[in-house]
N, C-alpha and C positions, 0 to 999 in steps of 0.2 A: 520380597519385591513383587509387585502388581504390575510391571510389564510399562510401564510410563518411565520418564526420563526419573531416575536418582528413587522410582519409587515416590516419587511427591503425592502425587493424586491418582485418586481411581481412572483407572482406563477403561475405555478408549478417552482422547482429548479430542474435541471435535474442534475442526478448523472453517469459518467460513472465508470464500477467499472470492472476490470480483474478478472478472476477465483481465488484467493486467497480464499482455504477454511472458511476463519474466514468471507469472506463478505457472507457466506451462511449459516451463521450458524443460529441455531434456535433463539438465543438471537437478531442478528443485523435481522433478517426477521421480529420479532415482534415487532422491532423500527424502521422500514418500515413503518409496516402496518398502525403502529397509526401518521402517519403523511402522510396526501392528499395529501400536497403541494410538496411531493417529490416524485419525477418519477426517478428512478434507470435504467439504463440500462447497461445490461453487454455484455461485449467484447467476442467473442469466445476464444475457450482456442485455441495458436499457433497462432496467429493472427497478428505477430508484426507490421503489416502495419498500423493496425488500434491504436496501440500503440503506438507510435514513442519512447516512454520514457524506452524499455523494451532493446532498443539497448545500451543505455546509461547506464542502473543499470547493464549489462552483462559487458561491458570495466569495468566502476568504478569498481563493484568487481572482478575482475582480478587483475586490477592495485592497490586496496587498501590491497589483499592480500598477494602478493609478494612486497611488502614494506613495511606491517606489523613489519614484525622481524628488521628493521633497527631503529624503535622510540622506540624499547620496552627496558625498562631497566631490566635482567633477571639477573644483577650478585650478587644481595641477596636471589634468590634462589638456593632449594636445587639440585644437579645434581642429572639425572635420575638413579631411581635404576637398583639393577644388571638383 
C-alpha cells in the first residue's frame, strides 16, 4: 500500500479547492489532517483565471434561472395572498 485511499494511486492526491466556506470548516480541516496522502491547495478568493469553471457556473445560473418558470407546473397551487 502507497499511503492513498485502497492503495489506488500514487501519493500524495492533490486537491484544488475555491473559497467556499464549507471547504474550511472545522469538520472538512480535521478530515484533512488525518489523511498524509492529501495535499489540498486553495485558489484565491476573485481569482477566475485560475478557475476557468467559475465562468461557466455564472452563464449556467443565469440561464437556468430565467427559464426556471417555463418547466415549472404552478397551476395546482394556491395564488398569492392579499
Amino acid at each position: 500500500m502507497n499511503g492513498s485511499p485502497a492503495g489506488c494511486c500514487p501519493a500524495p492526491i492533490v486537491l484544488l479547492w475555491d473559497g467556499l466556506p464549507a471547504h474550511k470548516s472545522t469538520r472538512i480541516l480535521g478530515l484533512i489532517a488525518v489523511r498524509p496522502w492529501l495535499r489540498v491547495y486553495r485558489l484565491p478568493g476573485c481569482a477566475p483565471e485560475l478557475n476557468s469553471v467559475e465562468s461557466m457556473w455564472s452563464s449556467l445560473n443565469r440561464g437556468m434561472a430565467n427559464l426556471a418558470h417555463e418547466f415549472l407546473d404552478t397551476s395546482g397551487l394556491a395564488p398569492p395572498g392579499p
